[in-house]
N, C-alpha and C positions, 0 to 999 in steps of 0.2 A: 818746743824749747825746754820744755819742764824736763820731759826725759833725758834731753841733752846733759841736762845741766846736775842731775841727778846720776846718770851713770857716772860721770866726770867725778862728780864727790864719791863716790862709792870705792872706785879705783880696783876692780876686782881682783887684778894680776897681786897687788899689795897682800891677799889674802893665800897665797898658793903654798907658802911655807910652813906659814899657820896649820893650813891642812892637811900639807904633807906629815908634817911631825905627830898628826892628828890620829891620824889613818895608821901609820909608824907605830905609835902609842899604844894605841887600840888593838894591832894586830902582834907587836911585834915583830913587823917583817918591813924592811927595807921598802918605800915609796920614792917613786919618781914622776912626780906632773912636769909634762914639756911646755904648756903655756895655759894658762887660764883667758878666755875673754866674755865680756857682758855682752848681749843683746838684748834692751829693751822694747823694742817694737815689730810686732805687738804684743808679745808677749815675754816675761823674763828669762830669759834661757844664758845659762853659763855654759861654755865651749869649752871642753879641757882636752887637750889633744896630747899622745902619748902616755897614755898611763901606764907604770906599771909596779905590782904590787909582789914584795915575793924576788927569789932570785933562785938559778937552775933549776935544779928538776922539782921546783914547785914553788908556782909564780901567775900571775894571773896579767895578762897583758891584752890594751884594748888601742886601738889606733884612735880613736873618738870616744866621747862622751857627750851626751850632750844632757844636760841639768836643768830641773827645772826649782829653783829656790823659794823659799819663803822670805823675801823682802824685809816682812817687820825682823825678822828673826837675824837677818844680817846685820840691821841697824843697832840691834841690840849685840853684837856680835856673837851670839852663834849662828848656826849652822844646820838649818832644817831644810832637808832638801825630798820633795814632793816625788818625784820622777827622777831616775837615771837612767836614761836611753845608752848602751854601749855596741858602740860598731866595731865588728869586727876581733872579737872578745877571743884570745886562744889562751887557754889554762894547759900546765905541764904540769904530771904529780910523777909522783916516783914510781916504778913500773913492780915495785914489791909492795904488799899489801901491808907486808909488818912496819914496814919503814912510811907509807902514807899512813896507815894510823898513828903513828908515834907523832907525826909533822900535825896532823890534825888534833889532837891531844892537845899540843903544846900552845897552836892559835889558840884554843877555848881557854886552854887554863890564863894566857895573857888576858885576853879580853874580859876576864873572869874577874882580873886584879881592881882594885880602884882606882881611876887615874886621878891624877891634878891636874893644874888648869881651869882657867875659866870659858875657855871656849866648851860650848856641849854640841855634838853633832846628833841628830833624828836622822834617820833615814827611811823613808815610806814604800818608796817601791825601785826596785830593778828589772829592767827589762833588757835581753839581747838576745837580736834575732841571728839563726847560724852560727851561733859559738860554737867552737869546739875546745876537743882534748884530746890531746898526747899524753900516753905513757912513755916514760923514761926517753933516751935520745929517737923514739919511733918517728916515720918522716910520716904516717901517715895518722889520723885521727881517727880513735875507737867511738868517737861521741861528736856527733854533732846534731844542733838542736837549738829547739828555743824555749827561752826563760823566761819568769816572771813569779820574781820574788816579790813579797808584803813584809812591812817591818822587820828587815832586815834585821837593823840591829836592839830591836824592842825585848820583852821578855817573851814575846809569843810571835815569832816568825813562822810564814808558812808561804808555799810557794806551789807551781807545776814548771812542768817541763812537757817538750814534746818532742821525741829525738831521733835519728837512727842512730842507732849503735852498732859496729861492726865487733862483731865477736866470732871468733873461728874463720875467719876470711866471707864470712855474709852477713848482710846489711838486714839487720832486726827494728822494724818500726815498733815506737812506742810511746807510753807517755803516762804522765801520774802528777801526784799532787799530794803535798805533805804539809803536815804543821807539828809545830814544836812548840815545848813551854820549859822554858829553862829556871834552874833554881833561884834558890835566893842569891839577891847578889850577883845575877848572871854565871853561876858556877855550876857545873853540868847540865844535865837536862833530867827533868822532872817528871818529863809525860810525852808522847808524840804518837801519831797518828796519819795514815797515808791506802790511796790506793795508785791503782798502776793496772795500765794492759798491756801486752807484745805482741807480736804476730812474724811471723818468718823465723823461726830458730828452729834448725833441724833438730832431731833427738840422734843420728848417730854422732853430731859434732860433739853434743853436750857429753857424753856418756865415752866420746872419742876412742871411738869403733866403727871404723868403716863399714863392718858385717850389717850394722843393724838397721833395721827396715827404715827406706828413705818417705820418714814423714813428717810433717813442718808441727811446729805447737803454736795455738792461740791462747793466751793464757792472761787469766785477771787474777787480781790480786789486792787484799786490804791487809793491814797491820796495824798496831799500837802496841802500845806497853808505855812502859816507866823503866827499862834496861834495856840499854841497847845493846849487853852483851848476850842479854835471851832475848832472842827476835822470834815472833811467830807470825805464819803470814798466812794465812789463808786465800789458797789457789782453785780455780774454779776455770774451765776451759773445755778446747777442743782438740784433738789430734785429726790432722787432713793425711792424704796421702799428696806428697812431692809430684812435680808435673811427669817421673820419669818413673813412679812407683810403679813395680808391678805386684801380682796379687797377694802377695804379706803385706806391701803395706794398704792394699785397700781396705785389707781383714781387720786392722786397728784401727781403722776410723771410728770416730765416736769421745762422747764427754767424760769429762775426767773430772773428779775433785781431791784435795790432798789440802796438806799443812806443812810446811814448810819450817824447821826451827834451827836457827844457830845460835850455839852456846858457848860460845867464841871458842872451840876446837873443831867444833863436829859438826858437820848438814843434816838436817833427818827430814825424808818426806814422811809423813804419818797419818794414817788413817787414808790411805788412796782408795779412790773406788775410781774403776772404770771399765766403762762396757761398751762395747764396738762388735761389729759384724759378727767375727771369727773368735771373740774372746773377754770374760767377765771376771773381774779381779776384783782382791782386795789386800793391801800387803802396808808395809811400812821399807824404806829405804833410807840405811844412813852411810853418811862420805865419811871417811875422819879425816883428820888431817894431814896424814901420808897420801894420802890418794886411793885407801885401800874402801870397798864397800860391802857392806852386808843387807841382805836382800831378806825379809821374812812375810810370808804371804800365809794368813791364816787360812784364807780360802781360793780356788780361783777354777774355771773350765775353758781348757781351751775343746773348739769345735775343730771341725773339719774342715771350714775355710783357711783356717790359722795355719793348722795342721800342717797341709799337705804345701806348702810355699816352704815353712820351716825342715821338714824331710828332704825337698828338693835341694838344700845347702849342707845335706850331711850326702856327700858323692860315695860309692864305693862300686869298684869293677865286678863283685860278685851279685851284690843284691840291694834290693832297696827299700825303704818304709813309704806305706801309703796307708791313709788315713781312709776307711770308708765313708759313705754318705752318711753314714749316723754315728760316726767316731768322736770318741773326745779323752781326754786328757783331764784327769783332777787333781787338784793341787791342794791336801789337809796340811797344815802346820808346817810349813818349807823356811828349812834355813838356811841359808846357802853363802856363801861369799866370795868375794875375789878380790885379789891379792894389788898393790899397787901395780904389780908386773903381770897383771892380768892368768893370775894361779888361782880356778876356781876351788874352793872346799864345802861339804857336803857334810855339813850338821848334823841335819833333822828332818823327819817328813814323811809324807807318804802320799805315791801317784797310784792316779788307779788312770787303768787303760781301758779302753772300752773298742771294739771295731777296727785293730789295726790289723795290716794285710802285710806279709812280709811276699817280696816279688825278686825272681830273681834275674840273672842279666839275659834270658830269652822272652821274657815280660810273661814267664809259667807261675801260678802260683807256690810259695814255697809252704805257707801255713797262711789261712785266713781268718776274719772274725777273731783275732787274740784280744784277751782279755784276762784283766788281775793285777796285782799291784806288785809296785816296791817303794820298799821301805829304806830309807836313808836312817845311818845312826854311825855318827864320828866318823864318815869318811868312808865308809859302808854300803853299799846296794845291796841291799837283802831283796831277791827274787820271792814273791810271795804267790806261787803257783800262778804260770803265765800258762793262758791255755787257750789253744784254739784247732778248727782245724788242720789236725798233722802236725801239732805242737806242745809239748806239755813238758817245764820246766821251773825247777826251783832250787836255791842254792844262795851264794853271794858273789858277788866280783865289786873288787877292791880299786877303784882307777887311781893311776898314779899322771897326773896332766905335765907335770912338766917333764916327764920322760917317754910320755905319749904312749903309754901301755897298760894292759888289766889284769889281774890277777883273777882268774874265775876258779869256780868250786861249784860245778852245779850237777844236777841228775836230771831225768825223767824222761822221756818217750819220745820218739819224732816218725811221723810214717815215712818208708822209702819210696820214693821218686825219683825221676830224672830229675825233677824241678828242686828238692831236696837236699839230693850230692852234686847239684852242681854246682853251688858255689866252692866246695871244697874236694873237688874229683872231676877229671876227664871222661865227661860219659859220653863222649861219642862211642864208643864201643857199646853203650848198653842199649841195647834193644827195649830193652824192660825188663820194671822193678817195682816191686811189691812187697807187702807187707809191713812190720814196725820193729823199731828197735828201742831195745827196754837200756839206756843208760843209768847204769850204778854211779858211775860217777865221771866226771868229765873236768881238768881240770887242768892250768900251766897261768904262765903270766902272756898273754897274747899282745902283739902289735901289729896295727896294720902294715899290710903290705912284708911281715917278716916270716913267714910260714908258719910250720908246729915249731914252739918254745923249746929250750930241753926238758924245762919238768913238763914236760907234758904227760897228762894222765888218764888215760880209758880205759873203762871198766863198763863190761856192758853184755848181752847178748838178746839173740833176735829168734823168734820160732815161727815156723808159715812163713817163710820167706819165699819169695819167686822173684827169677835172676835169670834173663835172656841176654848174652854176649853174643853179638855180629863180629866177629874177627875170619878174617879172608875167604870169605865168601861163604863160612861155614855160620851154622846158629846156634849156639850150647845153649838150651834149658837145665837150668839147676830148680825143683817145684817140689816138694818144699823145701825150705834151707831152715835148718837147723843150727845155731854155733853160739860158741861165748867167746868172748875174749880180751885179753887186758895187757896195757904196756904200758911200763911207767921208766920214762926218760927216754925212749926213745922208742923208733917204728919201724 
């Protein structure tokens, strides 16, 4: 009878306006409760059905609620409420970033103000399981997940989450746990602190290029500071291969560490290390704000596993690269970038090759064992004596990517074979061929698949040659061949 008689004097629906204008007050944002009701037994829980906080594209709306109050605090009329269970919780923000942080700005700076009044609201914890969120009018949710916030509205709120997030059309598991300390007077924030793990997010979504090795990231993560406009995060993780990888991405598996900072224009990964199978880095990567990125790797080796998966996606009908069993790839001071419209440019740097096999389309060797560097400088490949087996060249070529052509200038030696001129001559007529040829100079703007250029330029001759033509039944030996010769602009 006590309880009876006690909820009866309390009248809780009497309080719903009070709290709306409360909530109103405090946020600045339009409140609507569709009914308040008490239950006292056995325990006190307030029922508020319909809530919703907020209006279009950034609004926070719950079918239920259910409350758990502090009693004396009602009595005295305010407002300290222990628990907020929310059913069925869907939050919309605006689907542009500039415009959700302006809307988030302007809640803090409200809540920031002092209010009047004699009612004071506590709030201790929030909890909703399956909430989600929409971006802008999307019919489907980037975030769903479950909550549990601590002191909400106190000067030191802290919370986790546990969620999938859909980003790039796949469902990213994850979860974290943050705290905040806000200034004096509830006016910005002073201090904060957080970590967070994921697991499922592809790298060619992230970097949104189909080309690139299908393989998933696991990735953890801690941060703090006192500006949330310099964020630093420190990342620590795994790269797997995708259930449909083949051997590039089994080549990158392996642990990853990096730093992660925004400066409210720029992304920067910083200080990466990672070492997998086929490949051992170390580099820094930053985004800007157009979407354009610059890559700088002070050190890095790829191997022969990496190697030969990434040659099989450069095709061409004459010939091909292959990495031998002791091949690698070095990576000194690289700086590279690309462009929002995916236009790489080529800084700074310098590769050294080790063991690479050029092969050509009867699977004959053309040159083996190459090795020697180049050097990048403003947009430059400087050949710095590439040598191998039946190969020896240096010079520069200039590439121009978005008109898909190169500009070379190079000299130096190549022995004659059928395996040789085949890519660039008809040798079913030769019988055989021997000896080398001494290039003075070799040079036009080349594209695949377009023939010789018009500037095109040879300078060159050959001594001790040997030259067998099979034409109609007959066999012409040329032994030795002797000649020079040169044409510029044409052949």
């Amino acid at each position: 009878m006590a309880w009876f008689v006690f909820e009866r004097y309390l009248q809780i629906e009497a309080y719903r306006p009070a709290l709306e204008k409360k909530i109103a007050d405090t946020t600045g944002l339009p409140v609507s409760i569709g009914r308040l009701d008490l239950t006292l037994n056995p325990l006190p829980v307030i029922q508020a059905d319909t809530i919703t906080v907020g209006q279009g594209d950034f609004r926070l709306a719950a079918e239920r609620a259910l409350i758990e109050p502090d009693m004396q605090a009602l009595l005295h009329r305010d407002i300290r409420l222990t628990a907020v269970d929310l059913f069925e919780l869907n939050a919309v923000m605006p689907a542009d970033p500039a415009e959700l942080r302006s809307r988030l700005r302007e809640v803090s700076a409200h809540m920031a103000k002092p209010k009047s009044g004699k009612i004071k609201i506590v709030l201790d914890r929030i909890r909703a399981e399956q909430a989600t969120l929409f971006l802008g009018t999307a019919q489907k949710p980037i975030f769903t997940g479950d909550l549990d916030l601590l002191d909400v509205l106190s000067p030191t709120p802290s919370g986790r989450i546990d969620a999938a997030v859909v980003a790039m059309r796949d469902e990213i598991r994850g979860g974290g746990e943050f705290s905040v300390r806000r200034g004096p007077g509830g006016k910005g924030i002073e201090a904060f602190k957080g970590a967070f793990s994921m697991d499922g997010l592809q790298l060619a979504k992230v970097v949104k290029n189909q080309k690139t090795p299908r393989v998933l990231l696991e990735v953890d993560g801690a941060f703090s500071g006192t500006d949330t406009r310099n964020l630093t995060v420190n990342l620590s993780g795994d790269i797997e291969p995708a259930a449909n990888a083949r051997q590039l991405g089994e080549s990158l598996e392996g642990p990853f560490l990096a730093k992660a900072i925004w400066d409210g224009t720029t992304v920067r990964l910083e200080d990466v290390r990672w070492k997998a199978a086929g490949l051992e880095l170390a580099g820094d990567v930053a985004r800007t704000e157009d979407g354009a990125y610059r890559l700088s790797i002070p050190s890095a080796t790829v191997g022969a596993y990496t190697l030969n998966p990434l040659f099989a996606m450069m095709p061409s009908k004459t010939f091909r690269i292959e990495a031998g069993q002791e091949a690698s790839v070095g990576l000194e001071d690289l700086a590279v970038s690309l462009t929002r419209d995916k236009q790489p440019g080529l800084e700074r740097g310098r590769i050294t090759l080790v063991g690479i096999n050029l092969i050509n389309a009867e699977q004959k060797d053309i040159a083996r064992n190459v090795k020697g560097a180049l050097v990048l400088e403003d947009g430059t490949v400087r050949v710095e004596g590439l040598k191998g087996a039946g190969l020896e060249l240096t010079g520069t070529v200039v590439p121009d990517f978005g008109a898909k052509v190169a500009k070379l200038d190079l000299k130096g030696t190549f022995a004659l074979s059928r395996e040789s001129l085949q890519p660039v001559l008809n040798v079913k007529s030769i019988q055989e061929v021997g000896g080398s040829v001494k290039l003075e100079r070799i040079a036009g703007t080349f594209g695949s698949g377009k023939g010789l250029p018009k500037d095109f330029v040879l300078e060159g001759s050959t001594e001790k040659a040997r030259l067998s033509l099979k034409t109609a039944g007959f066999v012409d030996v040329f032994n030795p061949v002797s000649a020079t010769f040169t044409t510029e602009g044409k052949v």
